[in-house]
N, C-alpha and C positions, 0 to 999 in steps of 0.2 A: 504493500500500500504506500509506503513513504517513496519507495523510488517509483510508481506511477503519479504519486502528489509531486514529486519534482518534476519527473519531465513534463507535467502538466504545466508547470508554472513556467519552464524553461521555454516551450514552443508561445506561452504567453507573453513572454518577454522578447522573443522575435518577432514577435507582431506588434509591440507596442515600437518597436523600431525602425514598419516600414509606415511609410507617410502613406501610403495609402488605404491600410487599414485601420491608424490609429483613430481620423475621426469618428468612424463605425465604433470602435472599443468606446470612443469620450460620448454617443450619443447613447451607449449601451449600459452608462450610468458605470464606470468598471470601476470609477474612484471610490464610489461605495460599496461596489461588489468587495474591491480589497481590503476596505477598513471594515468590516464585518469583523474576519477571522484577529485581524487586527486588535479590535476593540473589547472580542470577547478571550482573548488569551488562549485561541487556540494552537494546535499541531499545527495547524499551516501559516502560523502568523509570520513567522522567519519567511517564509517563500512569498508570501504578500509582501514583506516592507521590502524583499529584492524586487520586486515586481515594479512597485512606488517609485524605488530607485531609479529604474528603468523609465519610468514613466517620466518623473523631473527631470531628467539626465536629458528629456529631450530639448529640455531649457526654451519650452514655452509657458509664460508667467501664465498663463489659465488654470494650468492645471496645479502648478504652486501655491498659487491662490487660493482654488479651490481645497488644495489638501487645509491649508490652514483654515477655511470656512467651515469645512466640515469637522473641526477638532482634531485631525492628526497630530496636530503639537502638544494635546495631552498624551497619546499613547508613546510619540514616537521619542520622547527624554526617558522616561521610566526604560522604556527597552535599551536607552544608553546605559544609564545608570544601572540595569542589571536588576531591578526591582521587583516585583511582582508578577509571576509569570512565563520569566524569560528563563527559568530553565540552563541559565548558562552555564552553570557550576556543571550540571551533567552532560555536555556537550564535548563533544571532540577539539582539541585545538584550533584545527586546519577551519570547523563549523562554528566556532566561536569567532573567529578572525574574520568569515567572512562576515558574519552577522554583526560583526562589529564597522565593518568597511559600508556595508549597504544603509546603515542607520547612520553613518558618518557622513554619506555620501549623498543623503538625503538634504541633510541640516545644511553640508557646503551650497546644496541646489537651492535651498528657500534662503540663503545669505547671499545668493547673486540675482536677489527682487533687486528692484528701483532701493535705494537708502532713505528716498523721503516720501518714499510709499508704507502706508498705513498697515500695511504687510510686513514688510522689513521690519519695524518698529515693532510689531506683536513675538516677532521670533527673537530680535534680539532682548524685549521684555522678560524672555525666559533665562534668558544667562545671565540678567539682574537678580531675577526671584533666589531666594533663601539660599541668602550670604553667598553670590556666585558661583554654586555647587556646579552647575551646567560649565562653567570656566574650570573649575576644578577637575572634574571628569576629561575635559577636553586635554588638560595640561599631565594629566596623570598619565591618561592613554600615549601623550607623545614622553612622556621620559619613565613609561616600562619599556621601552624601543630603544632606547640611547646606548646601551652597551651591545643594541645589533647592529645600529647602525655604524657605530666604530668599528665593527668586525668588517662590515660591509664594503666602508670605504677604506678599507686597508687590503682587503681583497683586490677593490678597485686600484689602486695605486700601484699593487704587487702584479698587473696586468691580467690577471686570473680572468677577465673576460675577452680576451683578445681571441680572435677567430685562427684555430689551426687551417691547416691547407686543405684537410677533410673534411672540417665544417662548410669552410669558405665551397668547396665542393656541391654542396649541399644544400647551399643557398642560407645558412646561417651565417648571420650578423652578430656583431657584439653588445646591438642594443638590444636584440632578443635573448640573448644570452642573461645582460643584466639583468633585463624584464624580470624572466624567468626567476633568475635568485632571488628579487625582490618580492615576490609572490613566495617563494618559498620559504624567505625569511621573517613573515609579514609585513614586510615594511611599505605595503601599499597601503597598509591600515595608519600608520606613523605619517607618510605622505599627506593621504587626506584629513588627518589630525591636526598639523603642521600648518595647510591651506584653511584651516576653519581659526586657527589661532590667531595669523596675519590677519587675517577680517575682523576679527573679533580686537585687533589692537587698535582698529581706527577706532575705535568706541572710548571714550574716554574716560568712563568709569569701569569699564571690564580690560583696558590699559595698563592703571593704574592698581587692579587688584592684579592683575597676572604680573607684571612687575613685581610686588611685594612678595608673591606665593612663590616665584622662581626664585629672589632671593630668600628667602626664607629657606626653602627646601635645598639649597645650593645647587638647582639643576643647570646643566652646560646645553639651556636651549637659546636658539636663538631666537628669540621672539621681537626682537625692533623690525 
């Protein structure tokens, strides 16, 4: 049952990325279809918010909008935060990271609204709320990653992705190569972490608390 719930979800997430079926999906009401399982803390709730993903990923504000009209902003922090529900503690690594990337990669899609649209405003109103916990989760997820990424970029230095003559062969490159590691390492989860942090610095009062919280914790991020 779980691997027909996936590739169910998988073929539904190739159709929300050709243009010519998504309108049919947005007319077929699909943003409610997926906050259902969503809402109610089901099995399929992880393969809904990648669905979501996919669907903001197409970075037309309607459907941004709309997630936020419909209350996605209540369900979709709690599933950061690991809260009620989300099961994460019994999950696989590999199913934790991605769950952790597609809910990351939601929040980066609703922070490239308009900035002085009444929209933007409501999502960054959540990394204000109780004592900027939402900032905190953000900051925490990019410095459990800091001693892979120093593996990574030392990899990188030591040429370790350089293309042999068999790859080169082969049609492999060195940026699918890194790719590759980088998936492997999680560091696309750290990436889009990273990208939600620099946004969240133009904000001047979630600025000035990640400032404090980085020094305070002594973490070697870069956040200016």
């Amino acid at each position: 049952e779980a691997e027909i719930l996936e590739n169910l979800f998988n073929v539904l997430c190739m159709m929300i990325q050709s243009s010519a079926v998504l309108p049919t999906l947005r007319e077929k009401e699909l943003l409610d279809l997926l906050l259902i399982p969503i809402r109610k803390h089901k099995y399929a709730r992880a393969a809904a918010l990648k669905a979501v993903d996919y669907l903001l990923g197409m970075r037309e504000p309607q459907d941004a909008e709309a997630f936020i009209d419909k209350k996605g902003l209540k369900y979709l922090f709690p599933a950061l935060l690991g809260e009620k529900g989300t099961g994460l503690k019994k999950w696989a690594p590999s199913d934790k990271l991605d769950f952790e990337n597609h809910v990351l990669c939601i929040i980066q899609s609703l922070l490239g609204l308009d900035v002085n649209s009444v929209y933007f405003k409501r999502v960054m109103k959540k990394f204000h709320d109780d004592d900027y916990a939402k900032c905190d989760c953000i900051l925490e997820i990019c410095a459990r990653f800091l001693k892979t990424k120093e593996r990574f970029d030392a990899m990188k230095e030591q040429h370790a992705f350089d293309v042999t003559p068999g790859e080169a062969e082969e049609g492999i490159t060195a940026e699918e190569k890194e790719y590759e590691k980088k998936i492997e390492m999680g560091l696309h989860v750290y990436d889009t972490a990273m990208a939600i942090l620099h946004i969240l610095m133009k904000d001047a009062p979630c600025n000035w608390h990640i400032q404090r919280k980085v020094y305070e914790q002594g973490w070697q991020l870069n956040v200016e």
